[in-house]
C-alpha positions as CSV (number, residue, x, y, z in Angstrom):
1,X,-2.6,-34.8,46.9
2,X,-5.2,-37.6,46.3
3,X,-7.6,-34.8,44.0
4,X,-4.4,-34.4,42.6
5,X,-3.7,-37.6,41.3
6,X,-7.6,-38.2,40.3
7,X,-7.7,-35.5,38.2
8,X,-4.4,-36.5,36.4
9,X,-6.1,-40.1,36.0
10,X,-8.8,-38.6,34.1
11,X,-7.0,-36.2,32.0
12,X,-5.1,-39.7,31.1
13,X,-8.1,-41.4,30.1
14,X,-10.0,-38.2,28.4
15,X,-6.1,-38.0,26.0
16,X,-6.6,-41.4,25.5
17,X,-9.8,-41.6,24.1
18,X,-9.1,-39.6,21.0
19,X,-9.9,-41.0,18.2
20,X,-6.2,-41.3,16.0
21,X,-8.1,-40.1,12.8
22,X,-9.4,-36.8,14.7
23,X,-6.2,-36.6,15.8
24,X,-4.7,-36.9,12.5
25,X,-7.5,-34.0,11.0
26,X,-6.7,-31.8,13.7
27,X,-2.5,-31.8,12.7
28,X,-3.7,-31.7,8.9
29,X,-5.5,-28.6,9.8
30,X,-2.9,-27.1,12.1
31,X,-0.3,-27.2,9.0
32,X,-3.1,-25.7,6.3
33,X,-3.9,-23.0,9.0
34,X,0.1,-22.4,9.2
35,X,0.4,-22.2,5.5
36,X,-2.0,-19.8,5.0
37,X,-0.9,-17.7,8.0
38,X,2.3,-17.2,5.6
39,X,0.2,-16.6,2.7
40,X,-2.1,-14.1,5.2
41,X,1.5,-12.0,6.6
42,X,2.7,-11.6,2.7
43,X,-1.0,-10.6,1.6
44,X,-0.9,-7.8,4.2
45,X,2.0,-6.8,3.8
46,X,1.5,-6.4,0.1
47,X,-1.8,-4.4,1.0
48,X,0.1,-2.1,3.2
49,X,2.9,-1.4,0.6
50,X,0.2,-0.5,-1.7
51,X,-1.4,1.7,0.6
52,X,2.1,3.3,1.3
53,X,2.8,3.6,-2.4
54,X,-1.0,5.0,-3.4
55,X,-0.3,7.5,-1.1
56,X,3.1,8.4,-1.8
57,X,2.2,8.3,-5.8
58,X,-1.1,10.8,-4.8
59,X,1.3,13.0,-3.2
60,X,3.7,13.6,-6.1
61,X,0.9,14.3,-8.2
62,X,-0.6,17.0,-6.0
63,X,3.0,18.4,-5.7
64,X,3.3,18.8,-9.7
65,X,0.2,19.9,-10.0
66,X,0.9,23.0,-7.9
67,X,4.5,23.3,-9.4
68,X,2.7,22.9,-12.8
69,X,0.3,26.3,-11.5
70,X,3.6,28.1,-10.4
71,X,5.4,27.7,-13.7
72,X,2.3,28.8,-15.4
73,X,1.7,32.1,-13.8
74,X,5.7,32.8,-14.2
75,X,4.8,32.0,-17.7
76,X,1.8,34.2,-18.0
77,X,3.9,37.2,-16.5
78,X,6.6,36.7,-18.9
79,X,4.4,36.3,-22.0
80,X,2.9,39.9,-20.3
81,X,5.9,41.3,-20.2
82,X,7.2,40.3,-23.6
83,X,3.8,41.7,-25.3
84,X,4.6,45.0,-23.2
85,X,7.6,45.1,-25.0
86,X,7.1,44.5,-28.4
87,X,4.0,46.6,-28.1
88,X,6.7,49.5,-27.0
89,X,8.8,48.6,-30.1
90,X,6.2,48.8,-32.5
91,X,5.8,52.2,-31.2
92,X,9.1,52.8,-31.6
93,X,9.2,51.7,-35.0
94,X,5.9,53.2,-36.0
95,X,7.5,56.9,-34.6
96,X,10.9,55.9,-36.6
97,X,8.8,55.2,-40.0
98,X,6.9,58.3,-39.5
99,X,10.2,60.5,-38.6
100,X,11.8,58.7,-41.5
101,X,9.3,59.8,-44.1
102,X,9.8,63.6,-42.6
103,X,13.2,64.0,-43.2
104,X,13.4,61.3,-45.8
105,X,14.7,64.4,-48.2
106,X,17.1,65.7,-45.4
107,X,20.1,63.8,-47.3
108,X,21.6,60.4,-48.2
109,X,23.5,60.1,-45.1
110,X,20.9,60.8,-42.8
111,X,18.4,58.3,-44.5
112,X,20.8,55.9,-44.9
113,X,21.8,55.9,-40.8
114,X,17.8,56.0,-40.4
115,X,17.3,53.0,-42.8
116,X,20.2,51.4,-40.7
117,X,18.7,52.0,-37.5
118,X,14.9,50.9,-38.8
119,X,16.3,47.8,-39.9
120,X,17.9,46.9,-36.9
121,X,14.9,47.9,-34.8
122,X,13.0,45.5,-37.2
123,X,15.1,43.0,-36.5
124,X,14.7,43.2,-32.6
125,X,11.5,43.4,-33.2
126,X,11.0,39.9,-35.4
127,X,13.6,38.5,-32.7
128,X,10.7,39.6,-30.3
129,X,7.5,38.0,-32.4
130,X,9.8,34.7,-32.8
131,X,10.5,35.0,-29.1
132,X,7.0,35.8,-27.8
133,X,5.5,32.7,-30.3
134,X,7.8,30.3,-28.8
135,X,6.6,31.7,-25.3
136,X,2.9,31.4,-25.7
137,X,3.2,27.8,-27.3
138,X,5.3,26.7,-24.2
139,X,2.7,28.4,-22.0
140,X,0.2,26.3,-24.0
141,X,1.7,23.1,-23.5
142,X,2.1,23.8,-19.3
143,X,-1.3,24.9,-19.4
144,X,-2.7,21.5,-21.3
145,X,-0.3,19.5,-19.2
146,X,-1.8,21.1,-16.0
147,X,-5.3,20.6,-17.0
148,X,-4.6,16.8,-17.6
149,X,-2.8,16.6,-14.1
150,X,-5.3,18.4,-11.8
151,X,-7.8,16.3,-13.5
152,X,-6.3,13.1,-12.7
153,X,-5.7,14.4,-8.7
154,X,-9.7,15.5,-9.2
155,X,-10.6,12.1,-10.1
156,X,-7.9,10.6,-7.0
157,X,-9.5,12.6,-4.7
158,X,-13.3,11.6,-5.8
159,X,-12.3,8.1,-5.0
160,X,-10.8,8.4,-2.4
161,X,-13.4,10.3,-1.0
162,X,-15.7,7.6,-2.4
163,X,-13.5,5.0,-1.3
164,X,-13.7,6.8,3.0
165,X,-17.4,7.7,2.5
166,X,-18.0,3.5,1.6
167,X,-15.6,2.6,4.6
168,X,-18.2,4.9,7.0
169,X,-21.0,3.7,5.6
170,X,-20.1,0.5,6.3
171,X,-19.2,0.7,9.4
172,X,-22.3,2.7,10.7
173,X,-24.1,-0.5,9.2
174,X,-21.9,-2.8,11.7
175,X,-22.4,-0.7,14.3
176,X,-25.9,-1.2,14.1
177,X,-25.8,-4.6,13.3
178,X,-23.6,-5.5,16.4
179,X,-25.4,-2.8,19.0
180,X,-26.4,-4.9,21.3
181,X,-22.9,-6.2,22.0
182,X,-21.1,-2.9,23.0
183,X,-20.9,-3.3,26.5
184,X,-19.9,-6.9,26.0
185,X,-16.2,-6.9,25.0
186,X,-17.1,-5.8,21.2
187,X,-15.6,-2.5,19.6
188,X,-15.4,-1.2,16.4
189,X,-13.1,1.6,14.7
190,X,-11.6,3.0,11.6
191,X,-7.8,2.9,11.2
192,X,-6.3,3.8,7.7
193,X,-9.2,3.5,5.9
194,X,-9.5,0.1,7.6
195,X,-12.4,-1.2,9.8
196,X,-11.3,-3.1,12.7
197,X,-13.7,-5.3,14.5
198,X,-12.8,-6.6,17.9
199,X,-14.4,-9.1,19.9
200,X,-12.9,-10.1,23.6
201,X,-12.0,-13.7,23.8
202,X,-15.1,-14.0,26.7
203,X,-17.7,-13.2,24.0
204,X,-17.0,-15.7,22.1
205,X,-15.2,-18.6,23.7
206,X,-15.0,-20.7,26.9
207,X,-11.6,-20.7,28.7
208,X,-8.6,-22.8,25.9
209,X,-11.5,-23.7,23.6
210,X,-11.7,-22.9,20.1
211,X,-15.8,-23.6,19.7
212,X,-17.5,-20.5,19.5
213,X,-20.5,-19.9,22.2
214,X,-24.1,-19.3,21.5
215,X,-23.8,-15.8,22.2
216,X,-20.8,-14.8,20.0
217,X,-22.4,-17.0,17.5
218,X,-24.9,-14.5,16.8
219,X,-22.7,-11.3,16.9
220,X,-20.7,-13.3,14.1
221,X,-24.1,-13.6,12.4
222,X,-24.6,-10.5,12.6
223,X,-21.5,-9.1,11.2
224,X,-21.5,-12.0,8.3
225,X,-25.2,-10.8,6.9
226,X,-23.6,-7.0,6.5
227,X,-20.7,-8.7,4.8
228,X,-22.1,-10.2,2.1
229,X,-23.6,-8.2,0.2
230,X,-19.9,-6.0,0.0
231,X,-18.1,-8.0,-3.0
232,X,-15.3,-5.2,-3.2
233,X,-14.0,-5.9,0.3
234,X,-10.7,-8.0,1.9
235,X,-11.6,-9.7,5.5
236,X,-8.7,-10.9,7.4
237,X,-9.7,-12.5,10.8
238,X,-6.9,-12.8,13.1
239,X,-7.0,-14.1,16.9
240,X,-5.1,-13.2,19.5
241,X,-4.1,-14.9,22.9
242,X,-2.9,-13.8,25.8
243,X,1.0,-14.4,27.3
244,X,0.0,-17.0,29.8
245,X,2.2,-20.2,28.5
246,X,-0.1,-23.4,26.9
247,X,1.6,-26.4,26.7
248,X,-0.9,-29.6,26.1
249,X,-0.5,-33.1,24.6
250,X,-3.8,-32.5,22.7
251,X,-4.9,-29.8,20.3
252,X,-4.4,-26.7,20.7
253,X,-1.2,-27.5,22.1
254,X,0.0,-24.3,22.4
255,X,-1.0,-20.2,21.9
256,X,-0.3,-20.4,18.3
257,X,-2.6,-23.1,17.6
258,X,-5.4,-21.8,19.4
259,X,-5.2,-18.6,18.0
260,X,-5.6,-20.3,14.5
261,X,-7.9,-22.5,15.2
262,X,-10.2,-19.6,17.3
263,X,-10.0,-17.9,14.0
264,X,-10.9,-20.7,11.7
265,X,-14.0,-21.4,14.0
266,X,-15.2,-17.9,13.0
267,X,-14.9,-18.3,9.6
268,X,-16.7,-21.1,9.8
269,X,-19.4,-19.8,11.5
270,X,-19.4,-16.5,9.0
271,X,-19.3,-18.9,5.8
272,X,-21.8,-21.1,7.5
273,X,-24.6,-18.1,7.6
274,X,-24.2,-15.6,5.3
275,X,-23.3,-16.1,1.4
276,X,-19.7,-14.1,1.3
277,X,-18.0,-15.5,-1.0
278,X,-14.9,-17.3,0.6
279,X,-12.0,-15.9,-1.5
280,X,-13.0,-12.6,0.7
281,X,-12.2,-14.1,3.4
282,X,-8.5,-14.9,5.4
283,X,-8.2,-17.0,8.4
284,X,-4.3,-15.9,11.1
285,X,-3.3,-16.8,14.4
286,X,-0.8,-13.9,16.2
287,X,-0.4,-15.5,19.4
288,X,0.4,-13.3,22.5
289,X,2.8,-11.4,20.2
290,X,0.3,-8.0,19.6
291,X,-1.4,-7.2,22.8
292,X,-3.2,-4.1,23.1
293,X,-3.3,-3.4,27.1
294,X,-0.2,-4.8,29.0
295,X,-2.3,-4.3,32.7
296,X,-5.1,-6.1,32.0
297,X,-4.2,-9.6,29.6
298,X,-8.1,-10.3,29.0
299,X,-8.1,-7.1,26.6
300,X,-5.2,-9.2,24.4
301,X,-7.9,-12.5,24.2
302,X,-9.5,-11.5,21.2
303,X,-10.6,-11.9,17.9
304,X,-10.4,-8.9,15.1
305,X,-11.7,-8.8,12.2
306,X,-10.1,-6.5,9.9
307,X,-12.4,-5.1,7.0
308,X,-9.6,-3.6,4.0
309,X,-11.8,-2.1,1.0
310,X,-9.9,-2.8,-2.9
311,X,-7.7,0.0,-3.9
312,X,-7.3,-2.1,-7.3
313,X,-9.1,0.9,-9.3
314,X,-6.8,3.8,-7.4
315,X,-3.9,2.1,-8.7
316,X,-5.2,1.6,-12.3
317,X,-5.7,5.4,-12.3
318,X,-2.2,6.5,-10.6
319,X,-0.7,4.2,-13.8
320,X,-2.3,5.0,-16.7
C-alpha cells in the first residue's frame, strides 16, 4: 500500500511538470493527425474503388473482345456460304444463257418463258452481289473494331504486367534492404498488387511510447532509402494497437492516439533520412480495431506500411 501511494505521488509530480505549451502542441497535433486520418480512410477508399473499377472495366473488355472474335468467324462462315451460293447461281445462269442460245430458235413461247426465268435468276443473283457486299463490309467493320479492341486489352495487359513486375521488383529490393530484421517481428508481402510492410510494435517502440528505438530506427532507414527513388508510388503508414484499454491524463491518452502518433514518429524518421518527397507519404492510426492474430495480441502491435503503385495511366487507357 505504501509503494502504492509513492508511485502515485510521482506520477502526480511527473503530470505536473508538463510544460502547458507542449501540452498545447501535443492536442494541436492530435486534431491534425485526426484530420488527416479522415482524409487517409476517403483516399483508400477511393484507391480501392479504382482498383475495383480497373478491373471490372479490363474485364468487359476482354469479354468483347472474345464476343467481337465469335461474331467474326459467324461472319466469315456466312460470307463463305453466301459466295458458295452465288458461285452456284452464276453456274446456273451461265448453263441457262448457254441452253438459252440452243433452243433460242425453238419458238417465241419457249424463249420468252426462258427470258422470264433468266431474268428472275438475274435478279436473285444481283439480290445475292447486293447481299454478299453488305456482308463483307459488315465483316470489315467487326474485324477493324476487333483489332482496335484486342489492342487496347494488349496494351492493359502490358501494364499491368509492367505495373506486377515493378511491384516485385520492388519488393525483392525491401527484402533485401530489411534482411537483417526477419526474425525480428518484420514481414513483408504482396496483397493486390500492394506491398505490405509490417513491423511488430517491439521493433520499434518501448511499452505506450510513441519514440521510435535505435534499432527500428534503422529498419525505417532502411526502407526510406529504397523509397525514394520510386516517385510513382502511394505510402500509407498505419499503426495498430492492441485491445488492452489506455486511459491516461497525458498524451497518448488513449489507443487511438497512440496509434497516430506511433505512425507520425515513423514518418518522421522516413522524411528525416531519405529525400521522398512528402506528398507520397500518409500518416493513420486504426487502434485495436484490425488485429491480425486474436491468440497472441503482440502480433496486433504494429506498424504497416502499405506501398500502392499509381494506376493513374491504366485508367487514362480504359477511357480514351
Amino acid at each position: 500500500m505504501k509503494e502504492l501511494v509513492i508511485i502515485l505521488a510521482a506520477l502526480t509530480l511527473m503530470t505536473a511538470c508538463v510544460p502547458a505549451k507542449r501540452y498545447s502542441e501535443l492536442v494541436e497535433k492530435e486534431k491534425l493527425c485526426s484530420e488527416e486520418l479522415n482524409k487517409f480512410k476517403n483516399s483508400s477508399l477511393n484507391f480501392e474503388a479504382d482498383a475495383t473499377d480497373l478491373q471490372s472495366r479490363f474485364e468487359v473488355l476482354s469479354k468483347g473482345a472474345e464476343q467481337l472474335k465469335e461474331d467474326t468467324t459467324s461472319l466469315g462462315r456466312e460470307h463463305r456460304t453466301l459466295l458458295a451460293k452465288y458461285n452456284k447461281l452464276d453456274q446456273i445462269n451461265e448453263t441457262l444463257e448457254t441452253n438459252y442460245d440452243k433452243i433460242r430458235l425453238s419458238g417465241a413461247l419457249e424463249t420468252a418463258t426462258l427470258q422470264a426465268e433468266l431474268q428472275q435468276k438475274q435478279i436473285e443473283l444481283q439480290k445475292k452481289e447486293d447481299a454478299l457486299l453488305e456482308l463483307e463490309k459488315e465483316l470489315l467493320t467487326k474485324q477493324m473494331l476487333l483489332a482496335e479492341r484486342e489492342q487496347r486489352v494488349n496494351e492493359l495487359e502490358k501494364m499491368i504486367s509492367e505495373k506486377d513486375k515493378a511491384v516485385q521488383e520492388l519488393k525483392d529490393k525491401v527484402k533485401n534492404a530489411l534482411k537483417g530484421f526477419e526474425n525480428k517481428g518484420l514481414t513483408i508481402e504482396e496483397k493486390n498488387g500492394k506491398i505490405y510492410v509490417s513491423l511488430e510494435a517491439k521493433l520499434l517502440f518501448a511499452s505506450g511510447k510513441t519514440s521510435v528505438e535505435t534499432e527500428g530506427q534503422a529498419a525505417l532507414v532502411g526502407l526510406a532509402k529504397v523509397l525514394e527513388t520510386e516517385k510513382d508510388l502511394e505510402i500509407v503508414v498505419e499503426g495498430h494497437t492492441d485491445a488492452d484499454k489506455m486511459e491516461s491524463a497525458k498524451h497518448p491518452k488513449n489507443n487511438w492516439e497512440l496509434s497516430v502518433l506511433r505512425s507520425t514518429s515513423v514518418i518522421e524518421i522516413m522524411l528525416a533520412n531519405s529525400e521522398i518527397n512528402p506528398a507520397q507519404l500518409m500518416a493513420a492510426g486504426r487502434s485495436q480495431f484490425v488485429p491480425v492474430n486474436l491468440e497472441d495480441k503482440s502480433k496486433n502491435r504494429r506498424i504497416e506500411i502499405i506501398i500502392s503503385p499509381n494506376l493513374n495511366e491504366l485508367f487514362e487507357l480504359i477511357a480514351n
